[in-house]
N, C-alpha and C positions, 0 to 999 in steps of 0.2 A: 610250733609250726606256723609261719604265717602264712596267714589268708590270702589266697591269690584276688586283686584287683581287678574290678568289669568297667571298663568304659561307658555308658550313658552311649545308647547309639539315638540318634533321631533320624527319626521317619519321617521322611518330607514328600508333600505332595507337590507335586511335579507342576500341577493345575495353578497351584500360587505363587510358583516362579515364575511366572510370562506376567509382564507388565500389562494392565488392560485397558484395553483401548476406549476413551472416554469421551463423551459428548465437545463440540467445539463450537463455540458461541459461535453466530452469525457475524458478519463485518458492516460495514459501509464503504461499499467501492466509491472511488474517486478519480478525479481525471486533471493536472493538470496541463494547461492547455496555454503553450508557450508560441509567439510569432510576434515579429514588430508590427503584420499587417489588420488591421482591426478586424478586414474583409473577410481574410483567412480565418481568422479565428471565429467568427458568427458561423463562418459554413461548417467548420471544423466540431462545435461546437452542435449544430445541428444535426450533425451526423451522428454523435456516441448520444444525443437524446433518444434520434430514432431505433439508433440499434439497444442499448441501454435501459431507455425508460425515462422518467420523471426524473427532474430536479428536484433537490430538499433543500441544495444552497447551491448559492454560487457565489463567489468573489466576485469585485470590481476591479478591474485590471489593476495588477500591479509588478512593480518593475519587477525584471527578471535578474538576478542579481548573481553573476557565479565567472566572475572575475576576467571578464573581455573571452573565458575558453569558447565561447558558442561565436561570437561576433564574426570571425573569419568566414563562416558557413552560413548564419543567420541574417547577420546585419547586425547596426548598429541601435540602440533603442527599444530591445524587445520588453515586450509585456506578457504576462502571466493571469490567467485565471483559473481559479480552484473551482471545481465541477463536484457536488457530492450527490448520489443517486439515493432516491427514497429509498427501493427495498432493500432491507439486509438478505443479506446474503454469504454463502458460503468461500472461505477465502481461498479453496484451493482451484480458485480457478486462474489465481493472476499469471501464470506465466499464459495462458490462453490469451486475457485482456491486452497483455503485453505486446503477442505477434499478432494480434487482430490490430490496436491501435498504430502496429508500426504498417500492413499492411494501409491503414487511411493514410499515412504520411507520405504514401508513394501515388497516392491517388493528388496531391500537389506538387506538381511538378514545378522545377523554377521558373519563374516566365522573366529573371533578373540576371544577364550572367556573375551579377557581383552577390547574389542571395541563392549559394547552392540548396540551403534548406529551408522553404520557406516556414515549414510545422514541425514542432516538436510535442508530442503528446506524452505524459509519463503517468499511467496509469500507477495505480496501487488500494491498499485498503485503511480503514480505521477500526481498531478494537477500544474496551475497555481501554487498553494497558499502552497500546503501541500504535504509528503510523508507521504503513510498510510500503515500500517503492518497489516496481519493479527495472530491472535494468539490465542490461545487456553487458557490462561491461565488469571483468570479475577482481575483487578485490579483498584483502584479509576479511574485512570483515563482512563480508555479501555468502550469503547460503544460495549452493546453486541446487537452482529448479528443475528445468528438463527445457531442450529443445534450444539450449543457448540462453537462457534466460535466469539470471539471479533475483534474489530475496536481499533488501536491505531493509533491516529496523534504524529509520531516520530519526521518529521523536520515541520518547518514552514518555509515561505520565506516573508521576509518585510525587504525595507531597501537595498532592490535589492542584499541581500545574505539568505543563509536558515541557521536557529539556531533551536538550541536544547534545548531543554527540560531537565526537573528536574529528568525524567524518560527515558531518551534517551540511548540506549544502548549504550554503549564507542563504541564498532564499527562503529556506524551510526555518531559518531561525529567529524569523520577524516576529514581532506582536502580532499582526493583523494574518499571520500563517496559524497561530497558534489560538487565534480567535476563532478562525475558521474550523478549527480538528475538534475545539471544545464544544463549538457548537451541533459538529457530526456525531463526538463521543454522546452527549446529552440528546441527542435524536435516538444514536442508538440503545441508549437505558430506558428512555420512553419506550421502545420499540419490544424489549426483550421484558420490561417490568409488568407491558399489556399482555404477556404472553407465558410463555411456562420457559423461557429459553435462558431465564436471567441465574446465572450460577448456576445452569445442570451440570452436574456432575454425572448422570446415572451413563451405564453403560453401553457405546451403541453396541453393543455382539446380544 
């Protein structure tokens, strides 16, 4: 007679199937800060210190480079300055920085009929691993946020340098762009190395 067969049943606890929600390093928010008028940009620029906080860096104007699409609306000749803020901070606030920086863009009005936009502000953060933009505008590769507002990973960093993307804006793919992220990244390891924040893993629940 043969022996009837038992399947091996397992018992699973239910507790270890939910993935768990785990510590998220701080950032370095950053601002930049696009207009051909130098004027614009100083007051523009004094604005997200006072609402923001302290500078840790900032660029020296550099051209703004993304192929004559802004010229129509901006003008001709724009310049760019990368803004990064001392404290780290927490990244889930960028679609907020987003509609906060678009609501200053409306505080310049044109005073040019041929310069509809005179400021363009493009908030976002820096990690370890990534530089992330915020934007308004949705595309394959952009995660959307809430409130109209997407998530793009512009640079990556592996290989102990940061590289661009298929979708990277020519401005963000300059040396002196990626000078400026290295030196945010390297702020921010100072910043998380002083403190207990560097690779936590432990769990926030």
């Amino acid at each position: 007679m043969t022996k009837p067969s038992f399947s091996k049943v397992w018992i699973l606890d239910e507790r270890k199937l939910v993935a768990e929600v785990l510590y998220v390093e701080p950032v370095i928010r950053f601002c930049a800060v696009i207009s051909q008028d130098d004027q614009v940009r100083r007051r523009a620029i004094e604005k997200l210190e006072s609402e923001w906080g302290k500078l840790v860096f900032q660029s020296a104007p550099l051209p703004f480079l993304a192929g004559g699409f802004y010229t129509p609306a901006m003008g001709a000749g724009l310049r760019k300055e990368l803004l990064a803020f001392e404290q780290p901070l927490s990244p889930d606030g960028l679609a907020d920085w987003k509609l906060w920086t678009n609501a200053v863009e409306a505080e310049f009005p044109s005073t040019d009929d041929s310069i509809k936009r005179p400021l363009n502000l493009d908030p976002g953060y820096i990690t370890q691993a990534k530089l992330v933009l915020a934007t308004t505008k949705d595309r394959d590769h952009r995660i959307y946020l809430r409130n109209g507002i997407f998530g793009e990973i512009t640079l990556t960093y592996s290989a102990k340098k940061w590289n661009h993307h298929r979708w990277t804006y020519p401005d963000y793919r300059t040396d002196k762009v990626c000078e400026f992220v290295m030196q945010c990244r390297n702020h921010l390891r100072e910043r998380l190395l002083a403190g207990d924040g560097f690779r936590n893993r432990k769990s926030t629940g």
